[in-house]
KEGU-123587 format. One line per 10 residues: their letters; for each residue x, y, z of N, C-alpha, C, O. Coordinates in nm, 4 decimals. Atoms other than C-alpha are relative to their C-alpha. Layout:
a) X Y Z X Y Z X Y Z X Y Z  ...
END
This chain:
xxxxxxxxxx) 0.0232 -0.0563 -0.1288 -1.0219 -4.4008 -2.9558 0.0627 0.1389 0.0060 0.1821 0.1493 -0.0221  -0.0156 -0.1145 -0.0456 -1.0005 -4.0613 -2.8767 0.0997 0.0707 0.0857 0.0944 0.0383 0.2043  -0.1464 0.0166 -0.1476 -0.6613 -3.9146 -2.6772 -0.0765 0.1074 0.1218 -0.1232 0.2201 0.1049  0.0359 -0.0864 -0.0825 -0.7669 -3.7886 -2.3708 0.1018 0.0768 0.0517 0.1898 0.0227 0.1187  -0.0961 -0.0864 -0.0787 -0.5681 -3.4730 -2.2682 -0.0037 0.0148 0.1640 -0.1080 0.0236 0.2287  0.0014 -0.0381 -0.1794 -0.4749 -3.4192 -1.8840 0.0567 0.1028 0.0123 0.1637 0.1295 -0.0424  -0.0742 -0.1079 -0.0153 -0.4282 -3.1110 -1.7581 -0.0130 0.0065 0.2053 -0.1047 -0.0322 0.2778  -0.0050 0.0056 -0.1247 -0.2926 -3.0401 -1.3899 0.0463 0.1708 -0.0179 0.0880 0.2300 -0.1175  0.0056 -0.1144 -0.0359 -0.2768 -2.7091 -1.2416 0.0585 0.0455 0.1130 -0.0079 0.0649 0.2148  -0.0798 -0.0022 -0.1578 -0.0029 -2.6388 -0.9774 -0.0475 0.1411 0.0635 -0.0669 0.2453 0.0008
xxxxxxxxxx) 0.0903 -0.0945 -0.1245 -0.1518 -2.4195 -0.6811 0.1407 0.1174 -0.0092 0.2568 0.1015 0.0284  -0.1255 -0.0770 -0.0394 0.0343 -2.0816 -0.7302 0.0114 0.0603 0.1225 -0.0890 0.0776 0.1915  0.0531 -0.0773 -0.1057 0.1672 -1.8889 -0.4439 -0.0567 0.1321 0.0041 -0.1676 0.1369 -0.0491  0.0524 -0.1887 0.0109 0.0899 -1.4862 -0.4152 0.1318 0.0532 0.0388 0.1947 0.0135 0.1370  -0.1137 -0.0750 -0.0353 0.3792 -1.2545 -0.4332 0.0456 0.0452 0.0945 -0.0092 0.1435 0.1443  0.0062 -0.0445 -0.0900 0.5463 -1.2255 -0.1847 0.0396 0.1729 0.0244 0.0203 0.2322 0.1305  -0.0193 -0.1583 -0.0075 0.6556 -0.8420 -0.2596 -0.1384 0.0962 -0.0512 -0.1305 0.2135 -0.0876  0.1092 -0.0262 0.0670 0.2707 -0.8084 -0.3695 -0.0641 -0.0122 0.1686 -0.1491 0.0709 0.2008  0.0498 0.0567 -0.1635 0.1881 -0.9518 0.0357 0.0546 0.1568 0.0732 -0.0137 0.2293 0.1455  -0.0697 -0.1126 -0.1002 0.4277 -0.6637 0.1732 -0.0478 0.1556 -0.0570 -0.0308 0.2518 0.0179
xxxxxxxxxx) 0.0698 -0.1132 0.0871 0.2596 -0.3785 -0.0846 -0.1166 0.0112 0.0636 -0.1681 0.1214 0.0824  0.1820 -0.0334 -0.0493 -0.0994 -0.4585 0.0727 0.0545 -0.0111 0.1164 0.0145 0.1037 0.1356  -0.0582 -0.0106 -0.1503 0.0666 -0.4858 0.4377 -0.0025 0.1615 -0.0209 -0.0910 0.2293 0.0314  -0.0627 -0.1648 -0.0268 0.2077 -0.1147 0.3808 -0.1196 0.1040 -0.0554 -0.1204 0.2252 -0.0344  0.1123 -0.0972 -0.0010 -0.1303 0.0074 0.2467 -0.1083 -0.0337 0.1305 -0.1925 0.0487 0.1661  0.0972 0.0004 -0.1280 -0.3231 -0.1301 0.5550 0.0491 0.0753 0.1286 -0.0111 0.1505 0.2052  -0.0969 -0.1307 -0.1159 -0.0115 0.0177 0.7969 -0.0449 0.1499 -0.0274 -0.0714 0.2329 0.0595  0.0129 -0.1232 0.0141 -0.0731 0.3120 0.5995 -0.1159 0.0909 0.0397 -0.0935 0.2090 0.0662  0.1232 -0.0092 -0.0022 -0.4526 0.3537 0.6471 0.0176 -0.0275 0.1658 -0.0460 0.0682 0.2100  -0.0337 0.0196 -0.1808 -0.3758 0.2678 1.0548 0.0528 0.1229 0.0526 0.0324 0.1735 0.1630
xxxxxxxxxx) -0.1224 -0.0643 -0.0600 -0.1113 0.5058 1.0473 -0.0575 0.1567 0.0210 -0.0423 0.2352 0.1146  0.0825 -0.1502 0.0657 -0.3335 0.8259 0.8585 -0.1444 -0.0029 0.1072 -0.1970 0.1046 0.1361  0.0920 -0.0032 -0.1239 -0.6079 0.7383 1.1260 0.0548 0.0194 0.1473 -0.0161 0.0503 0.2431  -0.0267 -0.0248 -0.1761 -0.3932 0.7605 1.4535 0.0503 0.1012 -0.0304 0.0640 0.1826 0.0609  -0.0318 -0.2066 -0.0308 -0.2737 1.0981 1.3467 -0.0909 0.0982 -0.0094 -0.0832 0.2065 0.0486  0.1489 -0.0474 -0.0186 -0.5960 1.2098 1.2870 -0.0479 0.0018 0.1493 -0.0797 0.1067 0.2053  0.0417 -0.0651 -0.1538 -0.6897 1.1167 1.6695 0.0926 0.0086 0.0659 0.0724 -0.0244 0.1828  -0.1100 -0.0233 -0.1188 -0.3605 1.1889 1.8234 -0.0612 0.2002 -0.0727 -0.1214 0.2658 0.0123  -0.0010 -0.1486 -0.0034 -0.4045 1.5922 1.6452 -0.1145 0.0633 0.0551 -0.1172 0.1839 0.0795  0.0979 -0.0644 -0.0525 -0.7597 1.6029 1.7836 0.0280 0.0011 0.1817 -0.0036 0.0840 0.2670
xxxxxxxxxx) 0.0016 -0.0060 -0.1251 -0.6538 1.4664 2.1000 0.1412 0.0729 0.0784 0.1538 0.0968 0.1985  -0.1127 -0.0637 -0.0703 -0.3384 1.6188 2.1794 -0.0414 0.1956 -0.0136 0.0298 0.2859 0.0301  -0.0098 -0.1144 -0.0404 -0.5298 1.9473 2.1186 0.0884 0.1168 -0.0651 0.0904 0.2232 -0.0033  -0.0653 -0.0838 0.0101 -0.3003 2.1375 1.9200 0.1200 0.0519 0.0362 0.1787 0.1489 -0.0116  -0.1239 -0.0022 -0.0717 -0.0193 2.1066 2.1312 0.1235 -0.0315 -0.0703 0.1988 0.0444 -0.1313  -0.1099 0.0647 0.1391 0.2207 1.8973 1.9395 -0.0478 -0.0664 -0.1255 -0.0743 -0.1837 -0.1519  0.0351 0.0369 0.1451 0.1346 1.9206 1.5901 0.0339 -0.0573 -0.0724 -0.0255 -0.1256 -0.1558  -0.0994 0.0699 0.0639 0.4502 1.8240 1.4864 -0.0272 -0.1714 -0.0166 -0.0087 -0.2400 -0.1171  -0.0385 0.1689 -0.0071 0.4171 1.4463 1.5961 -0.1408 -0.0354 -0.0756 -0.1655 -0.1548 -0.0590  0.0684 0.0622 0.0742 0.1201 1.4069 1.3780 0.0283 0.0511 -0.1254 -0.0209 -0.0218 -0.2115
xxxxxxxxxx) -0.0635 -0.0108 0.0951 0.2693 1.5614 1.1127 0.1263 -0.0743 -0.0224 0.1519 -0.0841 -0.1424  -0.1762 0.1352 -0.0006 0.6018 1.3328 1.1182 -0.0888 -0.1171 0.0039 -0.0339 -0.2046 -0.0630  0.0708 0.1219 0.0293 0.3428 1.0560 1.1349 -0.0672 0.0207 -0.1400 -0.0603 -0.0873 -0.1986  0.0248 -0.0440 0.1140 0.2092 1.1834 0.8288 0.0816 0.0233 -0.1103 0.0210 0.0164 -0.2173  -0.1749 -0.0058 0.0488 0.5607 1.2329 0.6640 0.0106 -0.1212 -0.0045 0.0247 -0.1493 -0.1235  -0.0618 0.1136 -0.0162 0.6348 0.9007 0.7410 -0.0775 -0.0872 -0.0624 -0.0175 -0.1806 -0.1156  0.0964 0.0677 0.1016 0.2768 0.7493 0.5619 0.0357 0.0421 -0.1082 0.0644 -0.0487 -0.1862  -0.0105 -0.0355 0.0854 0.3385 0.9680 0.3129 0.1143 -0.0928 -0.1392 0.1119 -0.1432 -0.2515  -0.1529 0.1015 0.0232 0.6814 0.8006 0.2533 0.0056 -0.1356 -0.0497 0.0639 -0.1924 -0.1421  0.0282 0.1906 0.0061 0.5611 0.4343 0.3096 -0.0831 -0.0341 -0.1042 -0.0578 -0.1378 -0.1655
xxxxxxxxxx) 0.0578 -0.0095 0.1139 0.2873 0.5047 0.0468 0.0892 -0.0494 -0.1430 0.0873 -0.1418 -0.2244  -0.0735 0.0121 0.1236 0.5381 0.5853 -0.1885 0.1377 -0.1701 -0.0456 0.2001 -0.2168 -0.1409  -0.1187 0.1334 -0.0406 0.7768 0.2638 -0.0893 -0.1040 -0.1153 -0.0324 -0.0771 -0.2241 -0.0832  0.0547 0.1413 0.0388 0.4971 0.0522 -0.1217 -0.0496 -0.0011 -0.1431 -0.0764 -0.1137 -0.1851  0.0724 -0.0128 0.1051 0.3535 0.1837 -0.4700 0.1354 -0.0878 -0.0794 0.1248 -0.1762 -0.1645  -0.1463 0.0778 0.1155 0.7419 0.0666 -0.6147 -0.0047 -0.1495 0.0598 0.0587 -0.2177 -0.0208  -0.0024 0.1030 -0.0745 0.7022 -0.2518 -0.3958 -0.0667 -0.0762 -0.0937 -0.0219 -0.1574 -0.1746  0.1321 0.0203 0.0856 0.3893 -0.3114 -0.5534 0.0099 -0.0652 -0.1645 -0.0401 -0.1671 -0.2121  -0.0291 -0.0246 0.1386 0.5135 -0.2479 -0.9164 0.1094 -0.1121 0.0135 0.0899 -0.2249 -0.0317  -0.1338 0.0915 0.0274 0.8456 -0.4237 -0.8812 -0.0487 -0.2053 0.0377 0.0091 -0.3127 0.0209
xxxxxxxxxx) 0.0549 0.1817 -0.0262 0.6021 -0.7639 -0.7597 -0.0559 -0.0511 -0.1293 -0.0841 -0.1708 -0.1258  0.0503 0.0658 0.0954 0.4734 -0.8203 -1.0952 0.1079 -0.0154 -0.1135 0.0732 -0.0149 -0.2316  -0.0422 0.0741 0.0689 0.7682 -0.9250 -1.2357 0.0955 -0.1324 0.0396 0.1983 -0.1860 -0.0017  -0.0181 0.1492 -0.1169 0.7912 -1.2236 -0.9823 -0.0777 -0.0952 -0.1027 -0.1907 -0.0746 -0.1471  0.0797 0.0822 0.0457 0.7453 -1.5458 -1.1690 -0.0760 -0.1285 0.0148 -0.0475 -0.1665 0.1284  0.1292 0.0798 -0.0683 0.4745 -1.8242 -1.1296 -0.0296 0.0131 0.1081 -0.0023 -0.0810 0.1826  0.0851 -0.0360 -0.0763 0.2939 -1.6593 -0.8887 -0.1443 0.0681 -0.0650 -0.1778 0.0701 -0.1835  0.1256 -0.0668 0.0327 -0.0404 -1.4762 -0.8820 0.0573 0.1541 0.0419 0.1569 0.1825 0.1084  -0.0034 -0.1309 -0.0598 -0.0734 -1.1080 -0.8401 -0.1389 0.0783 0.0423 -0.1698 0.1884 -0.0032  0.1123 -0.0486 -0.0144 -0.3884 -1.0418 -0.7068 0.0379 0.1068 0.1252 -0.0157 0.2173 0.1346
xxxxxxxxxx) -0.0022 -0.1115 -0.0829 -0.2406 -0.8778 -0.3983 0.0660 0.1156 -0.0022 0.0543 0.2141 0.0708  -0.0734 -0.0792 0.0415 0.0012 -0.7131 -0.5732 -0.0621 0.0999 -0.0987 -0.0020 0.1987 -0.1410  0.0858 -0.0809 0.0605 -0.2903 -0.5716 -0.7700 -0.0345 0.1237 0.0966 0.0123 0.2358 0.0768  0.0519 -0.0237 -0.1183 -0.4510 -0.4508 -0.4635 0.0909 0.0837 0.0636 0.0597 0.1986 0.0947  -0.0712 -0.1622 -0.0910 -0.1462 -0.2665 -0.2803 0.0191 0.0844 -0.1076 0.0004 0.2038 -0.0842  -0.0832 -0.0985 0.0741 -0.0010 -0.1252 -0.6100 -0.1310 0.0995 -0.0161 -0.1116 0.2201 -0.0308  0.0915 -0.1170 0.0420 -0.3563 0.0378 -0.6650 -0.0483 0.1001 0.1123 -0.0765 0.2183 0.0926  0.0352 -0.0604 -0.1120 -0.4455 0.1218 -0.3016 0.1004 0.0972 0.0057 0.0583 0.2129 0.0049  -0.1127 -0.1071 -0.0102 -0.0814 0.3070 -0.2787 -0.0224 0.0668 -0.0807 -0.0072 0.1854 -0.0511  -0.0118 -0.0937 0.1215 -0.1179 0.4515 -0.5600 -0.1213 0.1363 0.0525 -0.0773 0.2457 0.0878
xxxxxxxxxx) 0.0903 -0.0390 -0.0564 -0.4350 0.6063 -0.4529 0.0530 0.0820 0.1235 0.0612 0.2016 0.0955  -0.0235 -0.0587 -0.0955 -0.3235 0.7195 -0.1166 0.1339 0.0811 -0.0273 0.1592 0.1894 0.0253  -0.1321 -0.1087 0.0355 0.0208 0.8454 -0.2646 -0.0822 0.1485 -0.0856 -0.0386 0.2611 -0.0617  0.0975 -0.1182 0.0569 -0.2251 1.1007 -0.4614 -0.0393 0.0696 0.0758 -0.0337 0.1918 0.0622  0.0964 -0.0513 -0.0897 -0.4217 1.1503 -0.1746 0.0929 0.1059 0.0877 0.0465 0.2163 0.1163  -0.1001 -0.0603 -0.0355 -0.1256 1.2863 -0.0196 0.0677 0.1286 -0.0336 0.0661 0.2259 0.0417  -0.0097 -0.0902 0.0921 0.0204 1.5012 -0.2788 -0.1166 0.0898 0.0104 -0.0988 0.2116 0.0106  0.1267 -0.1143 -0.0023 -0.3207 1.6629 -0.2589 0.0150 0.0418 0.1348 0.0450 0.1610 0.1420  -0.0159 -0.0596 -0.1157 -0.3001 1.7094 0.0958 0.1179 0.1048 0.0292 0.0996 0.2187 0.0721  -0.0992 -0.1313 -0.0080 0.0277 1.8941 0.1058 0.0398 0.1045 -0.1279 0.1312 0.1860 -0.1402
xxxxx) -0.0203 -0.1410 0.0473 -0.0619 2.0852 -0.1894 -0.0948 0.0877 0.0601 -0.0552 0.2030 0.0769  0.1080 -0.0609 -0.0874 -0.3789 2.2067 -0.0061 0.0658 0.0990 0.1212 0.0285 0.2109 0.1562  -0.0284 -0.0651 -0.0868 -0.1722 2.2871 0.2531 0.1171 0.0973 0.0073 0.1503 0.1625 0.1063  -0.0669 -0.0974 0.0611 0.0847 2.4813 0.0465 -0.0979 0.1486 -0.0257 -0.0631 0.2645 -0.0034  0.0668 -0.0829 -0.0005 -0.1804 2.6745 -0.0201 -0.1053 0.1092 0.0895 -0.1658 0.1988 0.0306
END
């Protein structure tokens, strides 16, 4: 008779510093859209406070790209979301950098 192997498969969870990486790229993407309509709607007036909101994505970008990175060496878990923020940040931390070299220029 033949040995039958059993295999079981325990349900992993998802990182949780991989959960708080895609949190801080969806804040971030919230955050880069209300300064967008606070500078149209405030008119020019106070520029500043959508720039300090912009400063402050800029920032969180970068906090979540190490967030991100530092979740994949969490063990038995998955990292699918930790895929997901580290690449989205990553992305928008670029996007950034381009924006205030643009505007160096």
């Amino acid at each position: 008779m033949a040995r039958r192997y059993r295999y079981s498969f325990a349900k992993k969870k998802e990182s949780g510093k991989g959960k708080w990486s895609a949190a801080i790229a969806v804040l971030s993407v919230v955050l880069f859209l209300t300064a967008i309509y606070a500078s149209f709607w405030l008119e020019k007036k106070y520029e500043f406070i959508a720039g300090g909101v912009c400063l402050f994505t800029a920032m969180l970008t970068v906090y979540g790209f190490i967030l991100g990175l530092r979740s994949f060496s969490e063990k038995n878990c998955t990292h699918v979301t930790s895929i997901i923020g580290s690449i989205t940040n990553g992305v928008f931390m670029v996007a950034w950098l381009g924006f205030y070299l643009i505007g160096l220029r």
